[in-house]
PQR file of N, CA, C, O and H, with PARSE charges and radii, in Angstrom:
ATOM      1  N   UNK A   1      30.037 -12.580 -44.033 -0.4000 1.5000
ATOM      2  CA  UNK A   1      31.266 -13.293 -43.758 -0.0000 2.0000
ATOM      3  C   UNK A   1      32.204 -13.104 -44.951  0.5500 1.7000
ATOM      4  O   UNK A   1      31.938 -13.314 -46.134 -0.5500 1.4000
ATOM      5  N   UNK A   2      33.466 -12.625 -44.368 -0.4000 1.5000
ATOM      6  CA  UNK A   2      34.113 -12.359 -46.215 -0.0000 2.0000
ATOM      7  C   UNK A   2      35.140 -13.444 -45.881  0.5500 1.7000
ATOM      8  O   UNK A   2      35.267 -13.837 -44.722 -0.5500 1.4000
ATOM      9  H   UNK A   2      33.682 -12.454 -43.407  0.4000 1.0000
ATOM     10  N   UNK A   3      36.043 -14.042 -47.120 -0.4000 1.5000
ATOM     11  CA  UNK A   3      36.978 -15.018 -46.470 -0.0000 2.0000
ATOM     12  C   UNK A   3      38.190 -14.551 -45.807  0.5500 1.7000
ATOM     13  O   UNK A   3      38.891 -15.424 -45.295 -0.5500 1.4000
ATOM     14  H   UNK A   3      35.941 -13.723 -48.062  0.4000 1.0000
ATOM     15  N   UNK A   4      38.463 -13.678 -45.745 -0.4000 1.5000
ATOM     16  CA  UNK A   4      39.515 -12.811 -44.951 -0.0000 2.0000
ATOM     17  C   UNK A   4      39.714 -13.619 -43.570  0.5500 1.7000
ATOM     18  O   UNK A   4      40.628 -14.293 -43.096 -0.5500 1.4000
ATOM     19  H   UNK A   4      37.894 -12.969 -46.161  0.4000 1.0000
ATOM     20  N   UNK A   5      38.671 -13.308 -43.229 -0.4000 1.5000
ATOM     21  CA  UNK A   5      37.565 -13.527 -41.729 -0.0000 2.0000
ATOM     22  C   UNK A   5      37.641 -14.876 -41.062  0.5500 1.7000
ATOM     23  O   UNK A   5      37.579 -15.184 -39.872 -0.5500 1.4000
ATOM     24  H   UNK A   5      37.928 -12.760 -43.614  0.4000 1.0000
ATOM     25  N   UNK A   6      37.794 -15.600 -42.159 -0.4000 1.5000
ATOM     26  CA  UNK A   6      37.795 -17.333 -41.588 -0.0000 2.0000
ATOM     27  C   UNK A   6      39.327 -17.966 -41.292  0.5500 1.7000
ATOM     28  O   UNK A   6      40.359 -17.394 -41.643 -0.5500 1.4000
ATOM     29  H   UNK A   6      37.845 -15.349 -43.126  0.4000 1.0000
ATOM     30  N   UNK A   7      39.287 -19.105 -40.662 -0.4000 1.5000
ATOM     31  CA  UNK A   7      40.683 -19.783 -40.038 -0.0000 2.0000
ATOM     32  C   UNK A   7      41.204 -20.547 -41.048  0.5500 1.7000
ATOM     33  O   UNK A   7      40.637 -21.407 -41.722 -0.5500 1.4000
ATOM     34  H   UNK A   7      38.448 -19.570 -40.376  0.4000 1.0000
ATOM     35  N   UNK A   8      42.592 -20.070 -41.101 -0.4000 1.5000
ATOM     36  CA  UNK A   8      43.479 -20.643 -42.029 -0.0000 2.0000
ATOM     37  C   UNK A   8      43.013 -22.017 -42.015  0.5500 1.7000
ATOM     38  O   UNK A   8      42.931 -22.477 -43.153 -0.5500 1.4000
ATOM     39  H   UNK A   8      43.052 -19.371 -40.553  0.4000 1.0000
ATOM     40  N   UNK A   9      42.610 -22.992 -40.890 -0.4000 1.5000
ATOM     41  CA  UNK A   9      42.584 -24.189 -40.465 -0.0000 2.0000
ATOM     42  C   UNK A   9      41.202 -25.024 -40.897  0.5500 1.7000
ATOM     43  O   UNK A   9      40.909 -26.219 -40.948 -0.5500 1.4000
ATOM     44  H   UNK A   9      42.677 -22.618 -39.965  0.4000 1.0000
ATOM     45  N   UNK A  10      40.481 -23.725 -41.192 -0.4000 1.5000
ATOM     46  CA  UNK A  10      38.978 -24.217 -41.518 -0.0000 2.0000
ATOM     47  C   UNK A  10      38.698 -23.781 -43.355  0.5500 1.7000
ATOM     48  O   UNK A  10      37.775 -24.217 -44.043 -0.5500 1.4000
ATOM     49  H   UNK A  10      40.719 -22.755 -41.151  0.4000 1.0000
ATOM     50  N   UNK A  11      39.621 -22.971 -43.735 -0.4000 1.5000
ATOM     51  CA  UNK A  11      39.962 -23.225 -45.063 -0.0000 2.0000
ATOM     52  C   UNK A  11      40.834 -24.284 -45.767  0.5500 1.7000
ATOM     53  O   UNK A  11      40.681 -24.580 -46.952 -0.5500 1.4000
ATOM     54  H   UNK A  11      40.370 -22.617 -43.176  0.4000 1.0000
ATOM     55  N   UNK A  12      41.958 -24.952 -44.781 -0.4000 1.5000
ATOM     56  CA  UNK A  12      42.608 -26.220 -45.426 -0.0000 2.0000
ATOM     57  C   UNK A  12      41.540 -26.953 -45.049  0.5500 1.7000
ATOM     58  O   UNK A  12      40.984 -27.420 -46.043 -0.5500 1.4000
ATOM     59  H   UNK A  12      42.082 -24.712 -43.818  0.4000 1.0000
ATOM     60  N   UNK A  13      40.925 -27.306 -43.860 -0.4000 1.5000
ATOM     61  CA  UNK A  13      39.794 -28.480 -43.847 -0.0000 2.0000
ATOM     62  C   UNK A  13      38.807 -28.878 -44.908  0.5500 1.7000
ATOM     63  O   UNK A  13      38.192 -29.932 -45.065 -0.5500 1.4000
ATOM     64  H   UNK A  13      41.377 -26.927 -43.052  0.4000 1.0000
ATOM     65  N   UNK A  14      38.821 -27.415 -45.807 -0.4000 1.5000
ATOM     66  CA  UNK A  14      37.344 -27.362 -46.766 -0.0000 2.0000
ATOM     67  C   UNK A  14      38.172 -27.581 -47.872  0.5500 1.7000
ATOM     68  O   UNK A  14      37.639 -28.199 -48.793 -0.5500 1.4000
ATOM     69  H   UNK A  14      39.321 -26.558 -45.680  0.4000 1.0000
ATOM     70  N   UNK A  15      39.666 -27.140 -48.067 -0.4000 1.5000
ATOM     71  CA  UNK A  15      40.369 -27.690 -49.389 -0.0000 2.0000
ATOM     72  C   UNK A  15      40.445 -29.070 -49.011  0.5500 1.7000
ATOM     73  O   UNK A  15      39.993 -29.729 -49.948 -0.5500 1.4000
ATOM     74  H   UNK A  15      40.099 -26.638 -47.319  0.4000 1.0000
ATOM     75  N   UNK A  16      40.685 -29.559 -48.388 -0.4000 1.5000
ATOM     76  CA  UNK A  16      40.874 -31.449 -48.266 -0.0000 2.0000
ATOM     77  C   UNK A  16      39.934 -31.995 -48.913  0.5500 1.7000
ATOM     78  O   UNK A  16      39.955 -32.661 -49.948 -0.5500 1.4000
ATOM     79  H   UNK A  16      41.052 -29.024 -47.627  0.4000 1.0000
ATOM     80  N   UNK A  17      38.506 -31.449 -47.763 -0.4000 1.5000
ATOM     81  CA  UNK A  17      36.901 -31.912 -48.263 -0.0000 2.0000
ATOM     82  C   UNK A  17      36.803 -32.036 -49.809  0.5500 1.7000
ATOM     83  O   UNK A  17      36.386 -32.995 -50.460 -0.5500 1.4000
ATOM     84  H   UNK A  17      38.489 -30.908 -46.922  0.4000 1.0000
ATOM     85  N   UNK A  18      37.472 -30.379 -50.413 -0.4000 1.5000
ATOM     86  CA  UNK A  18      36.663 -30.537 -51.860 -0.0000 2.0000
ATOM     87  C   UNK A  18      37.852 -31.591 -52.229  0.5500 1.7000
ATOM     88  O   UNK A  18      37.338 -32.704 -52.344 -0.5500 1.4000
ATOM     89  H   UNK A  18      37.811 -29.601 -49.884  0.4000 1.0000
ATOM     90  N   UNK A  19      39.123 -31.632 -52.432 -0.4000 1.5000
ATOM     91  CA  UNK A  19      40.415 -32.673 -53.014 -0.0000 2.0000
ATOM     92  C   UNK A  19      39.762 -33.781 -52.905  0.5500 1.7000
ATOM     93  O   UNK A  19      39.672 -34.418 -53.954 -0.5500 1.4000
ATOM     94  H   UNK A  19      39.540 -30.728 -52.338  0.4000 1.0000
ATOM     95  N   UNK A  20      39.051 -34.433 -51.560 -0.4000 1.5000
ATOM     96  CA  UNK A  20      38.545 -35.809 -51.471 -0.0000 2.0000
ATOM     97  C   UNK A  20      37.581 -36.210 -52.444  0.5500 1.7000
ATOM     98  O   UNK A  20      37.634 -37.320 -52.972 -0.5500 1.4000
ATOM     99  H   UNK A  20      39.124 -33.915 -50.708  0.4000 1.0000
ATOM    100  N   UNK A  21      36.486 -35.157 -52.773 -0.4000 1.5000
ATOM    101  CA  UNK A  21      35.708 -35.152 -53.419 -0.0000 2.0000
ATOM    102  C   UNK A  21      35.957 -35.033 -54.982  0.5500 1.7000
ATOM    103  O   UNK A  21      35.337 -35.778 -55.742 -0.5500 1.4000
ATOM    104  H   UNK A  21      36.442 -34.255 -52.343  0.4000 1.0000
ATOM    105  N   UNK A  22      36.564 -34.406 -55.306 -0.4000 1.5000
ATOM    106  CA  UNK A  22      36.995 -34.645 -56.636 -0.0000 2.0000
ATOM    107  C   UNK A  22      38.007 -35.894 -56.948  0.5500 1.7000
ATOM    108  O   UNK A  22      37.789 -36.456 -58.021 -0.5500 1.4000
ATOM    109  H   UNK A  22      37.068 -33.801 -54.689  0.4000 1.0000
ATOM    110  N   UNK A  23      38.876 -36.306 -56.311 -0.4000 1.5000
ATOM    111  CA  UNK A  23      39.339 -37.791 -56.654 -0.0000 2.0000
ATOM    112  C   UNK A  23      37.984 -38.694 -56.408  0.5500 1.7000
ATOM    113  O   UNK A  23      37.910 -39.338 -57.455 -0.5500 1.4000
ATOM    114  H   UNK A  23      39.054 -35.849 -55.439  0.4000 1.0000
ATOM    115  N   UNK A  24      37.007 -39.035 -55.680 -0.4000 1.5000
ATOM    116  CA  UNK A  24      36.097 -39.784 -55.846 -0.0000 2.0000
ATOM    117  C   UNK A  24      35.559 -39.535 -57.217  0.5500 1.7000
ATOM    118  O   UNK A  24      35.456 -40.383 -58.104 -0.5500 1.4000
ATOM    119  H   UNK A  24      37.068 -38.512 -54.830  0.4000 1.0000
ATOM    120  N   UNK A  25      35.132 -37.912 -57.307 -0.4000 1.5000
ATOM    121  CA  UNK A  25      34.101 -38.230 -58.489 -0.0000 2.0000
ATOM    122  C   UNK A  25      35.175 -38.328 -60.183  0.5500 1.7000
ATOM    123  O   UNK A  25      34.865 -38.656 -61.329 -0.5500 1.4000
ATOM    124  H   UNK A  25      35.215 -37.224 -56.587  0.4000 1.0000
ATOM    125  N   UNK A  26      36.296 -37.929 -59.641 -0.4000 1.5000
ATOM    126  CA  UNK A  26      37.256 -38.804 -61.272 -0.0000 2.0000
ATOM    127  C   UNK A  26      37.300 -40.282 -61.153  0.5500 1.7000
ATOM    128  O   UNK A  26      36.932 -40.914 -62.143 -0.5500 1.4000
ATOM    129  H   UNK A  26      36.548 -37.663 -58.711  0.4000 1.0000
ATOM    130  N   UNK A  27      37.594 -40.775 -60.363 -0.4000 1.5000
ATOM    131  CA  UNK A  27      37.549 -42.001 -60.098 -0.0000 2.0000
ATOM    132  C   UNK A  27      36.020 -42.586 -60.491  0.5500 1.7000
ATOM    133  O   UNK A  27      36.278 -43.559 -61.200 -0.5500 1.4000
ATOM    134  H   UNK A  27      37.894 -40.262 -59.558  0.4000 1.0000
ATOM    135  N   UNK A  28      34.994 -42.511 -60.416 -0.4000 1.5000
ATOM    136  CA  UNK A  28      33.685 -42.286 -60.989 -0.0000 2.0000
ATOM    137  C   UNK A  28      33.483 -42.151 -62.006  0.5500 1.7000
ATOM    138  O   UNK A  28      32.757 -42.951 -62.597 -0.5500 1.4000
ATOM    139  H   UNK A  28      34.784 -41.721 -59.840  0.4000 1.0000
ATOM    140  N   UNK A  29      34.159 -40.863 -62.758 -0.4000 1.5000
ATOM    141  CA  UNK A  29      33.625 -40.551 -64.205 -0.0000 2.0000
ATOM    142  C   UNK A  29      34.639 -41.336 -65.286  0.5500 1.7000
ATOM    143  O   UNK A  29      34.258 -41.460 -66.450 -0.5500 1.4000
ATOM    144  H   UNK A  29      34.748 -40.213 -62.277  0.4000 1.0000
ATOM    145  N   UNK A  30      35.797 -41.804 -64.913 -0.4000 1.5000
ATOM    146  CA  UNK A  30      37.091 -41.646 -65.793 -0.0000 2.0000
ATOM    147  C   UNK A  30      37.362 -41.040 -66.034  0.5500 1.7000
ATOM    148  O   UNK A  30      37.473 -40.772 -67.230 -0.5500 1.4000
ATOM    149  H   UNK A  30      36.106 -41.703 -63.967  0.4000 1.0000
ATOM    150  N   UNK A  31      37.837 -40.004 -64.709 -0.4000 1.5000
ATOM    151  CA  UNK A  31      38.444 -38.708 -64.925 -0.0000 2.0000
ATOM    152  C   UNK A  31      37.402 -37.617 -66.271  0.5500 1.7000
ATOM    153  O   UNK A  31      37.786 -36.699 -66.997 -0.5500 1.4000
ATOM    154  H   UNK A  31      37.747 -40.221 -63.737  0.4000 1.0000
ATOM    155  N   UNK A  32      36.044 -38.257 -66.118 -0.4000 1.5000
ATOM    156  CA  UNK A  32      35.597 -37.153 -66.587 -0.0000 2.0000
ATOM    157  C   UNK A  32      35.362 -37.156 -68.015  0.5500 1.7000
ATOM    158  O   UNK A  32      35.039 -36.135 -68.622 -0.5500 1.4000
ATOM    159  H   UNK A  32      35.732 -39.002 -65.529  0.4000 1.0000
ATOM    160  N   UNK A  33      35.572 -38.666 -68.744 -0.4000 1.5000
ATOM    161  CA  UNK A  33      36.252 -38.556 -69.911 -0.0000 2.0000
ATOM    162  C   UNK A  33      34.868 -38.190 -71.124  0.5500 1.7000
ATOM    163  O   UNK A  33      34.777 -38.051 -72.343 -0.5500 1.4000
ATOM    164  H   UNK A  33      35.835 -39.495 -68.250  0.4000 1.0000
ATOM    165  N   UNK A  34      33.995 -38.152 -70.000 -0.4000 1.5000
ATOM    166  CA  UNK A  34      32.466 -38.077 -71.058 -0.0000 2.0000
ATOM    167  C   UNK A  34      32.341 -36.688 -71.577  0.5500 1.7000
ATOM    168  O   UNK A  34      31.630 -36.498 -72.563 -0.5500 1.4000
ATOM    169  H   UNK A  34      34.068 -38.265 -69.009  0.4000 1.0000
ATOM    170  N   UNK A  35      32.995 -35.647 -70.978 -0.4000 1.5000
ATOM    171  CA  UNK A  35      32.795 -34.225 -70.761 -0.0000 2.0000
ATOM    172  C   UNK A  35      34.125 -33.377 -71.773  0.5500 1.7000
ATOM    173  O   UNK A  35      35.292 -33.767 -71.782 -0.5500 1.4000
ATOM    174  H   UNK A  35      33.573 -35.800 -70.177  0.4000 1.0000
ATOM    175  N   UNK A  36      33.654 -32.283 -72.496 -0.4000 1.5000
ATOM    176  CA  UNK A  36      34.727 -31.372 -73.053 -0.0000 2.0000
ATOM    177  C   UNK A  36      34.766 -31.011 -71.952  0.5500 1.7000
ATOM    178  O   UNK A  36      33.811 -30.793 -71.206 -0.5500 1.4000
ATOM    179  H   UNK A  36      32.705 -31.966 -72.488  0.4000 1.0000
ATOM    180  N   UNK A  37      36.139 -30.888 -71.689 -0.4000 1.5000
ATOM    181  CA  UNK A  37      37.151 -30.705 -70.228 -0.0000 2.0000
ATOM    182  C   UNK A  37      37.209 -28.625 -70.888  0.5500 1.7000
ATOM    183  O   UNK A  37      36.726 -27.712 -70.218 -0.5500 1.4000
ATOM    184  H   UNK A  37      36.915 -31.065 -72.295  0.4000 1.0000
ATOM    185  N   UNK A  38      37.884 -28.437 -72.214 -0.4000 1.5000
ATOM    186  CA  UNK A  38      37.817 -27.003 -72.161 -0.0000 2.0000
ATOM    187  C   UNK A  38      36.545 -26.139 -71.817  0.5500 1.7000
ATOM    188  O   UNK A  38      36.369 -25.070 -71.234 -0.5500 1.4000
ATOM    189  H   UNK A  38      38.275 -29.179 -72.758  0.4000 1.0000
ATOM    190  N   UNK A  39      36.067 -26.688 -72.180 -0.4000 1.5000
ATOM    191  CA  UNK A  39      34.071 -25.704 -71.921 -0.0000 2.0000
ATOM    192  C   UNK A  39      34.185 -25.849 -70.780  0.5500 1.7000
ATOM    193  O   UNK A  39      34.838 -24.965 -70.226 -0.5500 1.4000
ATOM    194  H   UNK A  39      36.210 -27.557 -72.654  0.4000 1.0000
ATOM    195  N   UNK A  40      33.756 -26.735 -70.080 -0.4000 1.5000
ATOM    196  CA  UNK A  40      33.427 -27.052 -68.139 -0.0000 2.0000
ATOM    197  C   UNK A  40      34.937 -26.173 -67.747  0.5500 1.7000
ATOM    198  O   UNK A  40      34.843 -25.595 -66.664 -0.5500 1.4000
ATOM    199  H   UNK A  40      33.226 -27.454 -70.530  0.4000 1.0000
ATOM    200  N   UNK A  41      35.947 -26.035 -68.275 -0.4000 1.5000
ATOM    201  CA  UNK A  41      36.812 -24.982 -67.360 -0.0000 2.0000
ATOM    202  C   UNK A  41      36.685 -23.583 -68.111  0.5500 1.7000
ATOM    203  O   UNK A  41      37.234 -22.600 -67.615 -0.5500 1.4000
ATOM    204  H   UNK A  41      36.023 -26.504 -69.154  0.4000 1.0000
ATOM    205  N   UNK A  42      36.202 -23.513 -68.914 -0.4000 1.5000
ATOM    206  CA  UNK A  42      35.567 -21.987 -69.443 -0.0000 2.0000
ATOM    207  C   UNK A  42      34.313 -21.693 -68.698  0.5500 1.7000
ATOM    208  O   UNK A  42      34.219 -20.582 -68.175 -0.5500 1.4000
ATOM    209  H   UNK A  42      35.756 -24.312 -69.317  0.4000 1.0000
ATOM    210  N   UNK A  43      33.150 -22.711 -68.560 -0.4000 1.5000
ATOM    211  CA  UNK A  43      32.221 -22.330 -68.015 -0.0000 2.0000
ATOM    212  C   UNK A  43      32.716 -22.420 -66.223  0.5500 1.7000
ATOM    213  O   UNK A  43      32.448 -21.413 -65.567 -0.5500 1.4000
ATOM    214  H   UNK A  43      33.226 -23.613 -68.984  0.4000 1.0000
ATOM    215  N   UNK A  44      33.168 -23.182 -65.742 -0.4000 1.5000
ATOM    216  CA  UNK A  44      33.263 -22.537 -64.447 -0.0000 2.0000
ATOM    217  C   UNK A  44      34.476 -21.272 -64.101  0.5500 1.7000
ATOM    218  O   UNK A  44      34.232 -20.549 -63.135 -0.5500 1.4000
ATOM    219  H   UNK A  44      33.386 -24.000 -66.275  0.4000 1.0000
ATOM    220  N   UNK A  45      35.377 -21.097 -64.657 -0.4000 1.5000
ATOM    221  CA  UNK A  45      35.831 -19.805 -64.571 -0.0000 2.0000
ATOM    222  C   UNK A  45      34.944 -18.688 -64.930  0.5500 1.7000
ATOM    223  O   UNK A  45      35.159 -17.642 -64.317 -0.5500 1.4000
ATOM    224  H   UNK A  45      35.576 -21.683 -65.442  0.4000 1.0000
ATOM    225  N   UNK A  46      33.842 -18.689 -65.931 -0.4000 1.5000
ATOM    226  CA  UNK A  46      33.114 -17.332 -65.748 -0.0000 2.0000
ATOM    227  C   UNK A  46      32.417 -17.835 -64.625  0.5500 1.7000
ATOM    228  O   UNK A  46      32.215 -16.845 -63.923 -0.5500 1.4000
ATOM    229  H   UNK A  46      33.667 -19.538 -66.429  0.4000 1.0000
ATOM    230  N   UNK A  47      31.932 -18.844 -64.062 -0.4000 1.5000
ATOM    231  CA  UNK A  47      31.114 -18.462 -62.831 -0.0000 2.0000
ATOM    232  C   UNK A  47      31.888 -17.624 -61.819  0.5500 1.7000
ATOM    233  O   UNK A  47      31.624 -16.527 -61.329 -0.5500 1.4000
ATOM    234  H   UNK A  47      32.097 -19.649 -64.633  0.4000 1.0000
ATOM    235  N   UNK A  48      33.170 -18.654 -61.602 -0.4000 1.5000
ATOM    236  CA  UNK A  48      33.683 -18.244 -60.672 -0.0000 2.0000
ATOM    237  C   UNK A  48      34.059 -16.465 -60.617  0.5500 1.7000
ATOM    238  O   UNK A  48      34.138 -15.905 -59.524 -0.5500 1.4000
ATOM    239  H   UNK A  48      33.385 -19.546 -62.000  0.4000 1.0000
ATOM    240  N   UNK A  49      34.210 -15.922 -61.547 -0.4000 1.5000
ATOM    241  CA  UNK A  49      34.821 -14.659 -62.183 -0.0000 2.0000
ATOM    242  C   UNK A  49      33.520 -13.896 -61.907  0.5500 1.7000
ATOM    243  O   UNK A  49      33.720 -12.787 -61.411 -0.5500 1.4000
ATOM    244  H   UNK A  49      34.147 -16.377 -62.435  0.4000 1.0000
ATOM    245  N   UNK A  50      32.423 -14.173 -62.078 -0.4000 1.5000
ATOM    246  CA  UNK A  50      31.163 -13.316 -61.762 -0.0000 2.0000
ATOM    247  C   UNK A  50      31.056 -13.488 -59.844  0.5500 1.7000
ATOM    248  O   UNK A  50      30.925 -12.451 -59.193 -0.5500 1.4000
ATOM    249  H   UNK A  50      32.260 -15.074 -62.481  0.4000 1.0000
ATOM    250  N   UNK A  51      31.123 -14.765 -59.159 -0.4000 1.5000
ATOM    251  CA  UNK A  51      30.815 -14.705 -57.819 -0.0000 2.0000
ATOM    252  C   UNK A  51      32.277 -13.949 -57.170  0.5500 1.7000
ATOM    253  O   UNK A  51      32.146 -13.319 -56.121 -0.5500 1.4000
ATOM    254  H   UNK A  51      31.229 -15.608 -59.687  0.4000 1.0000
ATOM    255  N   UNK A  52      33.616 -14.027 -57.800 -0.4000 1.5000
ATOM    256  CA  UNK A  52      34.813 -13.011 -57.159 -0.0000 2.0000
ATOM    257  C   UNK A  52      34.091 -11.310 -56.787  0.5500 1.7000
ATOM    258  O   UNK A  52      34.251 -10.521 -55.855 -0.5500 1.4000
ATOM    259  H   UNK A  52      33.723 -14.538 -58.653  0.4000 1.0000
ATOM    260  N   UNK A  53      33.515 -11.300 -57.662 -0.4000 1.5000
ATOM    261  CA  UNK A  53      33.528  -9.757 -58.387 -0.0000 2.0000
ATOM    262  C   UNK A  53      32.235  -9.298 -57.254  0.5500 1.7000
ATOM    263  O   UNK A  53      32.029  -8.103 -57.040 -0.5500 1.4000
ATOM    264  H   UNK A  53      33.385 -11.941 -58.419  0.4000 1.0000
ATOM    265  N   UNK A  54      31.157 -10.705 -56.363 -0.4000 1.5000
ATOM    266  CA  UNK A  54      30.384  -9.887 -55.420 -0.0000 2.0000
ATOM    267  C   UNK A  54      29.758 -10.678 -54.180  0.5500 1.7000
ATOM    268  O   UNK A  54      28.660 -10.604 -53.628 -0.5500 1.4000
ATOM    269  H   UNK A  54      31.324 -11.676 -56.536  0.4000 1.0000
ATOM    270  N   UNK A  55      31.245 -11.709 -53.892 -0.4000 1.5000
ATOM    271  CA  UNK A  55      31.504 -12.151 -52.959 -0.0000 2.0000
ATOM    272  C   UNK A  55      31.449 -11.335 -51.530  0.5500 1.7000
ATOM    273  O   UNK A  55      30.615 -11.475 -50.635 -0.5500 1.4000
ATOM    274  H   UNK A  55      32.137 -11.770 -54.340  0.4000 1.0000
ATOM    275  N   UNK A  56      32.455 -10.539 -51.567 -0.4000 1.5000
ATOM    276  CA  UNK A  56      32.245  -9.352 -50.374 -0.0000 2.0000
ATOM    277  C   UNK A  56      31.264  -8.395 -49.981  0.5500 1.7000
ATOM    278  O   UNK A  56      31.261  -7.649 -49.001 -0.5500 1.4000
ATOM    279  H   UNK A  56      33.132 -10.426 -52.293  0.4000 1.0000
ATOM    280  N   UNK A  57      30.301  -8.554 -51.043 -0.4000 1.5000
ATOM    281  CA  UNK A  57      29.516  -7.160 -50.657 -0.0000 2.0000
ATOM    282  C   UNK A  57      28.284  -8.351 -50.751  0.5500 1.7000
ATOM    283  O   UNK A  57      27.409  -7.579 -51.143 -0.5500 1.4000
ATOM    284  H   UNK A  57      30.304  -9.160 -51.839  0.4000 1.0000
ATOM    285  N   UNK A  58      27.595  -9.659 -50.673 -0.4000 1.5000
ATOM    286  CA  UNK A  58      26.636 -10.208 -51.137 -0.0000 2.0000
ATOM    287  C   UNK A  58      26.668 -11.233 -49.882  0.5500 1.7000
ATOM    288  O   UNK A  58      27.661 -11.565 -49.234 -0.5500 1.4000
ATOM    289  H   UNK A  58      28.306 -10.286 -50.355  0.4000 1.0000
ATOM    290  N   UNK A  59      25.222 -11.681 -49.692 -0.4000 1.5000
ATOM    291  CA  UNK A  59      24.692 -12.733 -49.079 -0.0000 2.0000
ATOM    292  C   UNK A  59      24.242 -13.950 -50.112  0.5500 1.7000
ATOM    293  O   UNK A  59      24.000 -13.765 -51.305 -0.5500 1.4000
ATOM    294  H   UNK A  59      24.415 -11.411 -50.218  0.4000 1.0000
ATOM    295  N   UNK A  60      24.197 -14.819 -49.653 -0.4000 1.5000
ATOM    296  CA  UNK A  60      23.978 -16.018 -50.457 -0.0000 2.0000
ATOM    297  C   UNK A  60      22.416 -16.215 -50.443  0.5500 1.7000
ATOM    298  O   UNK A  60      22.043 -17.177 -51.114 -0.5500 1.4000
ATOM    299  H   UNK A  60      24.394 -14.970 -48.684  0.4000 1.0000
ATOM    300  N   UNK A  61      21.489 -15.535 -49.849 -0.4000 1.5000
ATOM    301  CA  UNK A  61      20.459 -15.263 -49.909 -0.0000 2.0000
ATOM    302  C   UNK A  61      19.961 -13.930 -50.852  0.5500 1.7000
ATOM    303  O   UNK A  61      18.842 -13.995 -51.363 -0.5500 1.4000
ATOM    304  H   UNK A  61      21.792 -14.754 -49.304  0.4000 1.0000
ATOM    305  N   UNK A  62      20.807 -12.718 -51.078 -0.4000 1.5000
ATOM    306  CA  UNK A  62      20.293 -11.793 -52.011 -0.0000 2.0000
ATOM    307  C   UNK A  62      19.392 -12.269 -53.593  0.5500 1.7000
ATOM    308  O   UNK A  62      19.264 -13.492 -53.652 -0.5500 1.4000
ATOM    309  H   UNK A  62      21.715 -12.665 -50.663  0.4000 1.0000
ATOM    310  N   UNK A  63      19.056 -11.855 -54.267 -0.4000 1.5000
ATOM    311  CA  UNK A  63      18.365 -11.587 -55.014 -0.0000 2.0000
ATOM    312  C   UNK A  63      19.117 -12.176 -56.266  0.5500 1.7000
ATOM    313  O   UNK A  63      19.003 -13.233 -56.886 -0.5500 1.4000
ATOM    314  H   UNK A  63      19.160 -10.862 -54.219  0.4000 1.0000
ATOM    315  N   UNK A  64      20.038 -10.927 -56.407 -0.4000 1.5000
ATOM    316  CA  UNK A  64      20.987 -11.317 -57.478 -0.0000 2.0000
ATOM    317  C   UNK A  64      22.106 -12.367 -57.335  0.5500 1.7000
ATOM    318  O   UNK A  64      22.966 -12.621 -58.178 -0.5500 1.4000
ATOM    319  H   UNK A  64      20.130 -10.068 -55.903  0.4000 1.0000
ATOM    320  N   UNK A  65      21.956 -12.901 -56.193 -0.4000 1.5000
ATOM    321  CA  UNK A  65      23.151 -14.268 -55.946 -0.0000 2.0000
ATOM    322  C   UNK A  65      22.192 -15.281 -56.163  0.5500 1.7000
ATOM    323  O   UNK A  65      22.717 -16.362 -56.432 -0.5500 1.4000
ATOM    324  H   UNK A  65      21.257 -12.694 -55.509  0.4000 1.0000
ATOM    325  N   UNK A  66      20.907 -15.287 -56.133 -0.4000 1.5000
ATOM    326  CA  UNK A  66      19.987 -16.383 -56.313 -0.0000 2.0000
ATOM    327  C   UNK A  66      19.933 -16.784 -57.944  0.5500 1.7000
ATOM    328  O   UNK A  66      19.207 -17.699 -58.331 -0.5500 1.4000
ATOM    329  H   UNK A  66      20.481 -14.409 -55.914  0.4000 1.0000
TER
END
């Protein structure tokens, strides 16, 4: 499944989902205030930057996505 592929309508549904979910969990943490905010957005941009790079060609079951 690449995201190309999916409905504009079922990608805003899943941006809402995650938006809802992150105002709960700031609202929860105090916005988080326990956490270096630069690291946690350094460390999830390299995640994210490694799963861009083999999103299209990978199953969420392969080997190396595990």
């Amino acid at each position: 499944m690449r995201l190309q592929n999916l409905e504009a309508t079922y990608l805003e549904t899943c941006r809402n989902a995650l938006s809802q979910e992150q105002s709960i969990s700031l609202a929860e943490t105090n916005h988080w205030a326990h956490v270096d905010r630069n690291q946690v957005h350094a460390d999830w941009d390299a995640l994210y930057k490694t799963l861009a790079s083999v999103i299209d060609t990978s199953t969420a079951s392969d080997t190396h996505i595990q």
